[in-house]
Steps between C-alpha positions, in 0.01 A plus 500: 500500500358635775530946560650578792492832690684556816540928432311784594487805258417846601404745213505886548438754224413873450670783344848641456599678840217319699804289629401190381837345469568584878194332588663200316860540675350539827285171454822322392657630832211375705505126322904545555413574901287141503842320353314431177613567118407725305457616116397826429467658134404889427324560205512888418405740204768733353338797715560686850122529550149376431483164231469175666805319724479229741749262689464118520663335777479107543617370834555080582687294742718412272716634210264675257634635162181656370228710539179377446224710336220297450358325828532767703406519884485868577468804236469846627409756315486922484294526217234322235820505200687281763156303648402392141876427379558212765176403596550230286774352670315448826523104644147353579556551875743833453365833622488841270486808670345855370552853517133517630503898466595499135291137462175427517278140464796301408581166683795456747563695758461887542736708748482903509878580397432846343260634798727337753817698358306792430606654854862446418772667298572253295129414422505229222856470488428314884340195277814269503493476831170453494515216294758376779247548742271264288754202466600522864139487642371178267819294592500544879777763549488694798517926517825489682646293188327777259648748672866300555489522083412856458737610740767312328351588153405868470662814596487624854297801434166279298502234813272667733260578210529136300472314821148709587382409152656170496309414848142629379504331212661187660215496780211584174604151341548304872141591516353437156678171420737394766816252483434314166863351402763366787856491360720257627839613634781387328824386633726833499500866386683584154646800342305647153663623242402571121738350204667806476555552876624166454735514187628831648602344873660239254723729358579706802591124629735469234680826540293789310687789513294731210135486346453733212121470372218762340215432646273263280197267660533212602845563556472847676459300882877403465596892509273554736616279747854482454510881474320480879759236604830690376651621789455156718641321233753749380354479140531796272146534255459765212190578311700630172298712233421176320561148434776526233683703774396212746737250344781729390530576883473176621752393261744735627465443829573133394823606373601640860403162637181579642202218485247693315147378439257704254098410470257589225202390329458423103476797353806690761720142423420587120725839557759309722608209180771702328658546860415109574718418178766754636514299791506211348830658274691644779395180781334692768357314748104655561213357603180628303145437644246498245121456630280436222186651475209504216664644205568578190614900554328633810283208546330454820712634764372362788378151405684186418657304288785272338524673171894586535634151493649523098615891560724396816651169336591705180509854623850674413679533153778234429639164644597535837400264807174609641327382762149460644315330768158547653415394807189310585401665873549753710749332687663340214550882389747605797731169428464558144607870510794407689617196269490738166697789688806206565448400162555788342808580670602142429435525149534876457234553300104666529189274666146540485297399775177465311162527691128661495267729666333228682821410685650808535244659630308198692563473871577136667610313838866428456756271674833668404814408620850669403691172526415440086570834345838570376748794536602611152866491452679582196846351393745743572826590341752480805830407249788723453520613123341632267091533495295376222143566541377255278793176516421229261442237805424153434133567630472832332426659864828756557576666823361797584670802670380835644559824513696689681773318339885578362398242206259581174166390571286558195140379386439543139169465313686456199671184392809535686870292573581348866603891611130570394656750224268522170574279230355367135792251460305194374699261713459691827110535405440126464718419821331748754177345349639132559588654874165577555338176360706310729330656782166359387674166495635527873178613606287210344779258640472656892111493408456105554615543846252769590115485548393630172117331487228457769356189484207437694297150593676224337199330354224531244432728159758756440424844509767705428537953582693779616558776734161659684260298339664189710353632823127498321560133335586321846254665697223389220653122600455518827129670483436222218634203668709423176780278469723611265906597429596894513792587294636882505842620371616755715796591245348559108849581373714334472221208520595212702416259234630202667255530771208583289539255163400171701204609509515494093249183420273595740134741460564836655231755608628844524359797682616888481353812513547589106297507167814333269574173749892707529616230745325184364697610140845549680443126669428379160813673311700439803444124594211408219290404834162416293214711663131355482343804575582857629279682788562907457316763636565885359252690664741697699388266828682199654320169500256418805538171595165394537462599077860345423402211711186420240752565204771288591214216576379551149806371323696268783 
């Protein structure tokens, strides 16, 4: 089958604080402006200054769910590290572009950023706009658009100076190579957000009332933003002294009925388990984002990957219903963040939303709508008589009360009677365990009425994967021309086995971002699907689809 590629990819790369990933947001903005989509992926050292960073941004007229890193059209670059990391990745007809006072008899082209910015304040710090300069001169933009973005972009007080550069350096590339790309507009302008932008409106959509988080990359963008967001969403956000206090405050502001989300990353969820399993004890509804990246211990921290999966579904001492979903976009992450808030007040009980760097911190054209998210409401005790925290309902789910109240209202982390008063009896032990396995049953009943797996294409080999790594598999179809079935299970526990085990007699390929094949084992202990052959990648990257696209031809 036939390649097909209807994208163009603009590359930009320096050092830390040359503003690299601004150059990237400000390109998405501009491909937004034509009505076209967009996919743009920071990659980024652990360091404020110097190393290596650049910003990939992919732009089509139509929905694009990758970046693509090898094939490239434009690649800008401040220095030789960056010119001779991605030159490489340059398409036969793309253009590569030179810091041509740090550069000397190289091919591509050469532009003066240093000695153009050397009359300004900022000096080299001016080169992400520079680069903007670059990409809106070879693809036919006009000044007044460069200096629409800037305007909207950067501060007040850099525009007079980053419009000057942004001209001279705009007019040096009209003149040395012209027009070379025309994009074609696309049929309406639409918002960008990043997954955790996304996950975050999700949960503000579903009635957030408290975050509690440390920060921790990739997860830190979700304090960030909410924290900015507060007041016009009436939220209240603490930074706590660490991540053990995280979910011992969030759990207590559960108790007072608040909707309380908390966000970490491996090793900060590693100090949050005993208070998962306290959660899990006293049935607090919480919502815990946990955005894998690289690990074990400290890992990477700003790269990606799917390395979490087995920690989440078993994370947490003792039986108790847990559950954990990961969405597969963007997009999907705003709905998804909504459904698990309802279902943990349904269900009283802890959820993981379960994601990675690359979608948390990857930026996207959405369509959102608020018509599909869902208010959280608990079941609340409005009888006369006396209140029993945890009553021994037929579903195990007991209604929940809170304070200020005339009536006892008391969580207990230890094994406790329908008041919630401590107990060891033997018989009251075994029945507030029963309660709380008949939760698990309720749940997996409502579950075959909700959307639990993504199926996409109806036709063809099966390939079968989960959360971020979904984006990278269908965007390798489409750039491959390949014909084949996409199967993703947005919830991993409780596993919707009913949906998944038809699949049982047929070959499988897997992909996921791990070394151990974590979610091609939990198919096979789950639903015994039989997989032909696993394609992983652990190098702390997410798949390009151009490479997954040969892999996946190698064994379809």
């Amino acid at each position: 089958m036939a390649n097909q590629k209807d994208t163009f990819t603009y590359i930009v790369g320096g050092k830390a604080g040359e503003g690299v990933k601004k150059s990237g947001s400000i390109a998405a903005k501009l491909f937004t402006k034509l009505g076209r989509y967009i996919f743009q992926r920071d990659d980024y050292m652990s360091l404020i200054q110097g190393g290596h960073n650049y910003s990939v941004v992919t732009t089509a007229n139509r929905w694009v769910s990758s970046q693509y890193e090898n094939d490239v059209e434009l690649i800008v670059n401040s220095d030789e590290r960056s010119y001779n990391k991605h030159k490489h990745k340059l398409s036969e007809n793309g253009i590569i572009v030179f810091n041509s006072d740090k550069q000397e008899d190289v091919s591509g082209v050469g532009v003066p950023f240093s000695s153009k910015a050397k009359d300004y304040k900022a000096k080299d710090l001016m080169f992400g706009v520079g680069a903007f300069a670059v990409l809106s001169s070879v693809t036919g933009q006009t000044k007044a658009i460069l200096e629409e973005i800037i305007k909207e972009e950067l501060p007040e007080k850099t525009w007079e100076d980053n419009i000057a550069y942004a001209s001279d350096i705009f007019d040096h590339v009209d003149s040395e190579i012209g027009s070379s790309f025309k994009l074609e507009p696309g049929d309406k302008k639409r918002p960008i957000l990043t997954g955790n932008e996304s996950l975050s409106l999700g949960a503000i959509a579903a009635g957030l009332d408290c975050y509690y988080a440390y920060p921790m990359t990739p997860s830190s963008s979700i304090l960030h933003f909410l924290a900015h967001y507060k007041n016009e969403f009436n939220l209240t956000v603490v930074q706590p002294e660490n991540e053990i206090a995280v979910i011992n405050m969030a759990i207590g502001s559960s108790f007072s009925g608040a909707k309380t989300m908390v966000a970490s990353s491996g090793g900060g969820y590693a100090l949050m388990n005993e208070g998962y399993s306290l959660a899990g004890m006293c049935e607090a509804p919480l919502v815990v984002v946990l955005t894998s990246r690289p690990s074990p211990a400290s890992g990477v921290p700003t790269y990606t990957e799917q390395g979490d999966l087995q920690f989440a579904l078993n994370s947490g001492h003792g039986d108790f219903l847990r559950i954990v979903a990961s969405p597969a976009s963007i997009e999907e992450a705003f709905y998804l963040a909504a459904e698990l808030f309802d279902l943990t007040y349904q269900y009283q009980t802890p959820a993981i939303l379960l994601t990675s760097k690359h979608l948390s911190e990857s930026h996207m054209t959405v369509d959102l709508t608020l018509e599909n998210t869902i208010w959280a409401q608990p079941e609340l005790f409005e009888e006369n008589g006396e209140y029993k925290r945890y009553l021994d309902t037929e579903n195990g789910v007991s209604p929940m009360k809170f304070p200020p109240s005339d009536q006892l209202i008391k969580w207990n982390s230890y094994e406790h009677d329908e008041l919630g008063i401590t107990t060891e009896d033997p018989d009251i032990t075994a029945s507030m365990h029963d309660k709380r396995y008949r939760k698990e049953e309720a749940m997996l009943k409502q579950m075959k009425n909700m959307h639990t797996v993504n199926t996409f294409g109806d036709s063809g080999p099966l390939i079968f994967t989960w959360g971020s790594t979904t984006m990278s598999v269908l965007e390798a179809l489409e750039y491959g021309n390949i014909n084949a079935t996409v199967v993703q299970p947005i919830y991993l526990r409780p596993f919707p086995i009913w949906e998944i085990e038809k699949y049982r007699d047929e070959p499988v390929i897997t992909v996921e971002l791990n070394k151990w094949g974590q979610f091609t084992n939990l198919i096979k202990e789950k639903a015994q699907i039989r997989v032909k052959k696993l394609i992983n990648q652990y190098n702390a990257r997410p798949f390009d689809p151009i490479k997954l696209t040969k892999k996946l031809n190698e064994v379809l």
